[in-house]
N, CA and C atoms as an extended XYZ file, in Angstrom:
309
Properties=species:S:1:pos:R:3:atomname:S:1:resname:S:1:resid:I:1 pbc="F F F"
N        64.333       75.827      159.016 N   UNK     1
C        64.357       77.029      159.822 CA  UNK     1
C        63.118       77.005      160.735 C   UNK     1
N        63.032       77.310      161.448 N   UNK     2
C        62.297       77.070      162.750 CA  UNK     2
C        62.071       78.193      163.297 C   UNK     2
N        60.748       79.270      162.391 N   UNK     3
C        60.289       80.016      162.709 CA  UNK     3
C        59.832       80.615      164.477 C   UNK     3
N        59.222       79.479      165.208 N   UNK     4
C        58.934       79.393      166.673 CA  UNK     4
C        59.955       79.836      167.369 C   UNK     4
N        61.127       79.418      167.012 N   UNK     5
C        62.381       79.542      168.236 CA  UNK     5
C        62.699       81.013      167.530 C   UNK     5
N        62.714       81.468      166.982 N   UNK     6
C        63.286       82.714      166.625 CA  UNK     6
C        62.522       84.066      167.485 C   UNK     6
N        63.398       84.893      167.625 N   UNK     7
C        62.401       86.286      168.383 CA  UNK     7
C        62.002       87.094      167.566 C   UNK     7
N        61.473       88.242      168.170 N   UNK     8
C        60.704       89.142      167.331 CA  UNK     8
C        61.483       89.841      166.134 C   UNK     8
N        62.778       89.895      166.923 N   UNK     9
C        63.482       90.997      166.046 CA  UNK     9
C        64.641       89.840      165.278 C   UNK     9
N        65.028       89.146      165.339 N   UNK    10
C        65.265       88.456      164.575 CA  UNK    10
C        64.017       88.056      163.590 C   UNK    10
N        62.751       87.483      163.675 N   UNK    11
C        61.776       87.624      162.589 CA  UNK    11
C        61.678       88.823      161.747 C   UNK    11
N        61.741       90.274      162.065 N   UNK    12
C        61.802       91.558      161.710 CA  UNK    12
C        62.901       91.479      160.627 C   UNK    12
N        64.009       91.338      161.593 N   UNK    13
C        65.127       91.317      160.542 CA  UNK    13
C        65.116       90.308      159.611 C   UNK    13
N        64.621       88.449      159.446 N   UNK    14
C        64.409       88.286      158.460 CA  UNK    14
C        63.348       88.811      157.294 C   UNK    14
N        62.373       89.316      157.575 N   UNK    15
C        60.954       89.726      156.869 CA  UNK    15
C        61.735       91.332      155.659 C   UNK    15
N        62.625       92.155      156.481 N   UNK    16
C        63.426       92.888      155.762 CA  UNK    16
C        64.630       92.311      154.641 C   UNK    16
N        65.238       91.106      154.985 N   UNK    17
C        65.922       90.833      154.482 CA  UNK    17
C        65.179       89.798      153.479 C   UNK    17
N        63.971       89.186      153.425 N   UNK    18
C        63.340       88.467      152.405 CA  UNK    18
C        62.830       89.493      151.522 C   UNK    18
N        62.354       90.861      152.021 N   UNK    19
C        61.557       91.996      151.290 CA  UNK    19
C        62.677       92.722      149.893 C   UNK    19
N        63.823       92.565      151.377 N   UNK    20
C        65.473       93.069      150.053 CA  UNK    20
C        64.974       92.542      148.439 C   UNK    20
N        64.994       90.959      149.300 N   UNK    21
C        65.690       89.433      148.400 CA  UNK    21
C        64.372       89.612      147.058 C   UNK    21
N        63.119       89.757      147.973 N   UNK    22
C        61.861       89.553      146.906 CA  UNK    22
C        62.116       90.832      145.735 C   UNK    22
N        62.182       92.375      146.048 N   UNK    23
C        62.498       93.204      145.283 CA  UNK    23
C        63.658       93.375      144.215 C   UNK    23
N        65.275       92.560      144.992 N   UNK    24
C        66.476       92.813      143.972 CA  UNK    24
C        65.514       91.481      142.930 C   UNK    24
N        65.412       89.970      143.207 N   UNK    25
C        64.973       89.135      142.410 CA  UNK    25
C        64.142       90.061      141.177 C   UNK    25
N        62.693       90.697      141.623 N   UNK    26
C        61.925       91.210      140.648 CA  UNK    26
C        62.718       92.104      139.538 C   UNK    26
N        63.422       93.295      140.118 N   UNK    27
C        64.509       93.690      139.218 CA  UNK    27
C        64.786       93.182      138.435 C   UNK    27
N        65.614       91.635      138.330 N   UNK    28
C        66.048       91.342      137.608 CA  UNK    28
C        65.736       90.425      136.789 C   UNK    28
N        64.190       90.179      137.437 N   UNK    29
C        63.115       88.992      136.303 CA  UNK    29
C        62.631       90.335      135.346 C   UNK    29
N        62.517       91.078      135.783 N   UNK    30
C        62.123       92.365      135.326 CA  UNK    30
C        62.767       92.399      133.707 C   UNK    30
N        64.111       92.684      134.407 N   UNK    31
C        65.278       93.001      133.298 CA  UNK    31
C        65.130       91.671      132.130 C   UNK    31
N        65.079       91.019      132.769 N   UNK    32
C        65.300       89.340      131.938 CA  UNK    32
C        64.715       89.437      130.918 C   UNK    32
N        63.307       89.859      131.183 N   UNK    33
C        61.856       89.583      130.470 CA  UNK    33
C        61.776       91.045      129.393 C   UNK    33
N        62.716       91.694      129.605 N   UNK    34
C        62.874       92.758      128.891 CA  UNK    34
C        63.630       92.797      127.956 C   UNK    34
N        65.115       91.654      128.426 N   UNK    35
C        66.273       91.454      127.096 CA  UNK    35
C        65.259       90.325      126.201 C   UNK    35
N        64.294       89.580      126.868 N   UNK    36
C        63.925       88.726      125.998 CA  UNK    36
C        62.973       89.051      125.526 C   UNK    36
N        62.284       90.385      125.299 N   UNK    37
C        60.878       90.812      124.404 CA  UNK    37
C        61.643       91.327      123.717 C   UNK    37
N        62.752       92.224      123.851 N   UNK    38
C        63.463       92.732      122.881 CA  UNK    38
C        64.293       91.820      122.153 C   UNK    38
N        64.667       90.551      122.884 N   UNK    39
C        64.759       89.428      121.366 CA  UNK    39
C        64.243       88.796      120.477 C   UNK    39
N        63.215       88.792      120.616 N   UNK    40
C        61.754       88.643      120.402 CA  UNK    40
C        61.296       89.220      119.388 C   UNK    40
N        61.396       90.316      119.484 N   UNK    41
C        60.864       91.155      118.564 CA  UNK    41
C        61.912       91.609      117.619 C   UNK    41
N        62.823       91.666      117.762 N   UNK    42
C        64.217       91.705      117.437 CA  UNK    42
C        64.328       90.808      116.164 C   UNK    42
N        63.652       89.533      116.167 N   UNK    43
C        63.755       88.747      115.248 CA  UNK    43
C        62.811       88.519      114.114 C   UNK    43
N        62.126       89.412      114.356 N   UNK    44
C        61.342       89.694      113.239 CA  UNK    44
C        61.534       91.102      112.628 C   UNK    44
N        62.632       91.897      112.826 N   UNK    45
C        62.987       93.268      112.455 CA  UNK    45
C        62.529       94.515      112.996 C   UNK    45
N        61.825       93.873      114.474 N   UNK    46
C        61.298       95.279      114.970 CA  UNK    46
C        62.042       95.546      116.359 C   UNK    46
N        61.652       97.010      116.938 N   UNK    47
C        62.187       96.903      118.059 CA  UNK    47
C        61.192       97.135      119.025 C   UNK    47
N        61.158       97.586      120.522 N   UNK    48
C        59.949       97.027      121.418 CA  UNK    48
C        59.396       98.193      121.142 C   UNK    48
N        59.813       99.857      120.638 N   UNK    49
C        59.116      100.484      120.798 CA  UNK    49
C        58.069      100.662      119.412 C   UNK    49
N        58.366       99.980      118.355 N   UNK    50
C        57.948       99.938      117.151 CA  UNK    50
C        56.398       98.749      117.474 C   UNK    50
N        56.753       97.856      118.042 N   UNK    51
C        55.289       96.709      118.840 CA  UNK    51
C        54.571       97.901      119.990 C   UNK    51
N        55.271       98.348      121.307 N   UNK    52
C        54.479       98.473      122.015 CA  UNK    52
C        54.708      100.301      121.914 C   UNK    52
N        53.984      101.197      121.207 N   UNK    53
C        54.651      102.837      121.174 CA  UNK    53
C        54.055      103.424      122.605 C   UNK    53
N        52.878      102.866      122.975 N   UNK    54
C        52.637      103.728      124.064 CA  UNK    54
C        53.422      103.355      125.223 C   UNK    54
N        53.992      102.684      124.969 N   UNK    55
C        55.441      102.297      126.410 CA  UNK    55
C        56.020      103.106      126.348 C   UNK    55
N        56.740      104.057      126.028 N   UNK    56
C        57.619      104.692      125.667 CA  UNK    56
C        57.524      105.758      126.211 C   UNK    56
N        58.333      105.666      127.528 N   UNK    57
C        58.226      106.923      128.475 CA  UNK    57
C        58.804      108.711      127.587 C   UNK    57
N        57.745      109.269      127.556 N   UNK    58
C        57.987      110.506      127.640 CA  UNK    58
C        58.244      111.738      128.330 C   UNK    58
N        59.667      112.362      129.007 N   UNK    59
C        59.396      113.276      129.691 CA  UNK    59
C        58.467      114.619      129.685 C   UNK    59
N        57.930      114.746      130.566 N   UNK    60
C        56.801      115.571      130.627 CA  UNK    60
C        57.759      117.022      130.715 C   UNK    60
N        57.408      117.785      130.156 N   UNK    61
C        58.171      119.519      130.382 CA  UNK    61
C        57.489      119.934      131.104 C   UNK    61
N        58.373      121.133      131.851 N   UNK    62
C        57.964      121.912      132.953 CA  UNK    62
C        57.064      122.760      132.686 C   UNK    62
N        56.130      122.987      132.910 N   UNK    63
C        54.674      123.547      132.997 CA  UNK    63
C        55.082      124.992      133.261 C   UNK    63
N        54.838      126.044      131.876 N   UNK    64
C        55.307      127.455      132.329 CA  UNK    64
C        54.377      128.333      133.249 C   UNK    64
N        54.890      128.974      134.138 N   UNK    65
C        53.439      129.341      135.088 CA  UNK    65
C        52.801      130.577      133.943 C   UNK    65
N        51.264      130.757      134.283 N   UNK    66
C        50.556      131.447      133.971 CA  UNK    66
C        50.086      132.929      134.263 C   UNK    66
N        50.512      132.817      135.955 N   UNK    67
C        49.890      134.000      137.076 CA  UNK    67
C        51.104      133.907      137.818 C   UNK    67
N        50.750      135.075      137.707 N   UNK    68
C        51.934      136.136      138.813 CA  UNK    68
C        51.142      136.584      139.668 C   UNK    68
N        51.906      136.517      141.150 N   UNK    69
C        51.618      137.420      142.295 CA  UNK    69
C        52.137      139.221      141.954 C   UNK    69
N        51.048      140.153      141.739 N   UNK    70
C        51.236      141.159      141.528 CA  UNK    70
C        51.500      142.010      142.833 C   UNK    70
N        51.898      141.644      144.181 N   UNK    71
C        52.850      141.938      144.985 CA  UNK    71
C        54.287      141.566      145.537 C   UNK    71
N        54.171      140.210      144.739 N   UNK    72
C        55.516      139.265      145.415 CA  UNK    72
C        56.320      138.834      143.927 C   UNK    72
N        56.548      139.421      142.914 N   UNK    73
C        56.700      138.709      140.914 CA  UNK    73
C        57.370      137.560      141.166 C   UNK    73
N        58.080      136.776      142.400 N   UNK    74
C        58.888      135.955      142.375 CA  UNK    74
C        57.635      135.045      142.315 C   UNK    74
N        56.571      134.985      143.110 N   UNK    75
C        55.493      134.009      143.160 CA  UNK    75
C        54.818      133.799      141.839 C   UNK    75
N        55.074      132.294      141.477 N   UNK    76
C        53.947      132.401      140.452 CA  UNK    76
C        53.461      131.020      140.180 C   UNK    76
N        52.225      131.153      139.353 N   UNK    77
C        51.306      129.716      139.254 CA  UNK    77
C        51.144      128.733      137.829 C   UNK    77
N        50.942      127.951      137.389 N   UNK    78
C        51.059      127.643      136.303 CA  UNK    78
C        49.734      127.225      135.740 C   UNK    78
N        48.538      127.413      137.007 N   UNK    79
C        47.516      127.116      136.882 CA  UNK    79
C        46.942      125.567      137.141 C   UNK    79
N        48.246      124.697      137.391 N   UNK    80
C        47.433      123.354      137.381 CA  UNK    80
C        47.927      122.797      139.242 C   UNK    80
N        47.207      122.092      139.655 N   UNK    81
C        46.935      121.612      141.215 CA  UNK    81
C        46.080      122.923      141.569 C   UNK    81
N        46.306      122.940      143.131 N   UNK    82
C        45.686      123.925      144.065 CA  UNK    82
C        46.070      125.194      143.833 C   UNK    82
N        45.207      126.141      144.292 N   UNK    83
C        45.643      127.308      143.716 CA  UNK    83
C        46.707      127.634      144.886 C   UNK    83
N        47.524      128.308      144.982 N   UNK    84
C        48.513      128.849      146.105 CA  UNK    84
C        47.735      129.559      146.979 C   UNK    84
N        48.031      129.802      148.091 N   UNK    85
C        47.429      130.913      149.356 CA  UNK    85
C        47.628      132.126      148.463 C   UNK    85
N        48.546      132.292      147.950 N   UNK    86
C        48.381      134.440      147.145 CA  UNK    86
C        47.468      134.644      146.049 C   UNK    86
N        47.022      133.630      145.853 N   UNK    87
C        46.090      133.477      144.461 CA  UNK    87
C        44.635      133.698      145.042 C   UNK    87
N        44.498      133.050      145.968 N   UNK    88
C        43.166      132.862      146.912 CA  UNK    88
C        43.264      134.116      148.097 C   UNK    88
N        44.232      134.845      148.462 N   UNK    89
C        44.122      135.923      149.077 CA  UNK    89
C        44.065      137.522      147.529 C   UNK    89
N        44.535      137.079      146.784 N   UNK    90
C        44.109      138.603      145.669 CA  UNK    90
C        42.674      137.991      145.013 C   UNK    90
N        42.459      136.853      144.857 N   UNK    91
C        41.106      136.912      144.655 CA  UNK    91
C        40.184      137.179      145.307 C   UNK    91
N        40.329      137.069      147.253 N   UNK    92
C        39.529      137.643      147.997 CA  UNK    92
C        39.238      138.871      148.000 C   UNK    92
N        40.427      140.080      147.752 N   UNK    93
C        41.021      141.229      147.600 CA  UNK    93
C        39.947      142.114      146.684 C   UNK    93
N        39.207      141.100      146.231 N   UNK    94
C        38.626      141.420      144.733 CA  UNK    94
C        39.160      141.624      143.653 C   UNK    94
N        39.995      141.153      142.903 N   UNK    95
C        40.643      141.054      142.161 CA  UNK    95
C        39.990      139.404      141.166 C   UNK    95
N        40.533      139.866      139.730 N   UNK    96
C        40.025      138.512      139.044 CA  UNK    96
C        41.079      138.031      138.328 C   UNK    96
N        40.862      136.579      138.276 N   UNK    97
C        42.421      135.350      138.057 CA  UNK    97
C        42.826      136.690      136.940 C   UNK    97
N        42.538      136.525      135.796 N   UNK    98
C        42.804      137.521      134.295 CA  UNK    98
C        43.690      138.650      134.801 C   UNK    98
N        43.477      139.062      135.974 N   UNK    99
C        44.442      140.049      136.889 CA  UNK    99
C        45.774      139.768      136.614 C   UNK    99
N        45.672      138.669      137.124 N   UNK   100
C        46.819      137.843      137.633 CA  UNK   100
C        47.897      137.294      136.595 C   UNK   100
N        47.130      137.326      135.090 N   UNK   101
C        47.507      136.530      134.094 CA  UNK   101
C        49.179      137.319      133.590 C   UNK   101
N        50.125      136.206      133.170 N   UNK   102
C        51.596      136.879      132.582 CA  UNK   102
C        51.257      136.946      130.864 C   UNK   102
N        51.533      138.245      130.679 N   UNK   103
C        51.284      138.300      129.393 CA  UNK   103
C        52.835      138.721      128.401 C   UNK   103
């Protein structure tokens, strides 16, 4: 293949279509290396999550909010990231977070 004679967008379009090729491949070395730790381990009576436990994706639960907007009740915070703009406008207000708290 004869990179030189080719144009831009034909190079483009191969560089996308090697990027495809490089990502589906990893997938499935991915997968490979996965039926074969789990045979692996398999043969000595364990399974992968019994060798590796902190692998073992856990879904995280939804974070119940904490603070309520005591003008808007639909608004509310759970306390973790940034605080919202209504949180930082009733605290300007003079008001304190504990205000704010759902009890």
């Amino acid at each position: 293949m004869d990179l030189n004679a080719m144009s831009s967008a034909e190079l483009k379009q191969l560089q996308a279509d090697l990027e495809n090729a490089i990502d589906a491949r990893q997938k499935e070395d991915l997968r490979s290396a996965h039926l074969a730790a789990e045979k692996a381990v398999g043969e000595f009576g364990f399974s992968l999550e019994d060798v590796f436990p902190s692998a073992v994706k856990r879904p995280k639960g939804k974070a119940v909010p904490k603070y309520r907007n005591p003008g808007n009740p639909d608004q509310t915070w759970t306390g973790r990231g940034r605080k919202p703009k209504w949180v930082y406008e009733v605290l300007q207000a003079g008001a304190d977070l504990t205000d704010l708290e759902i009890t």
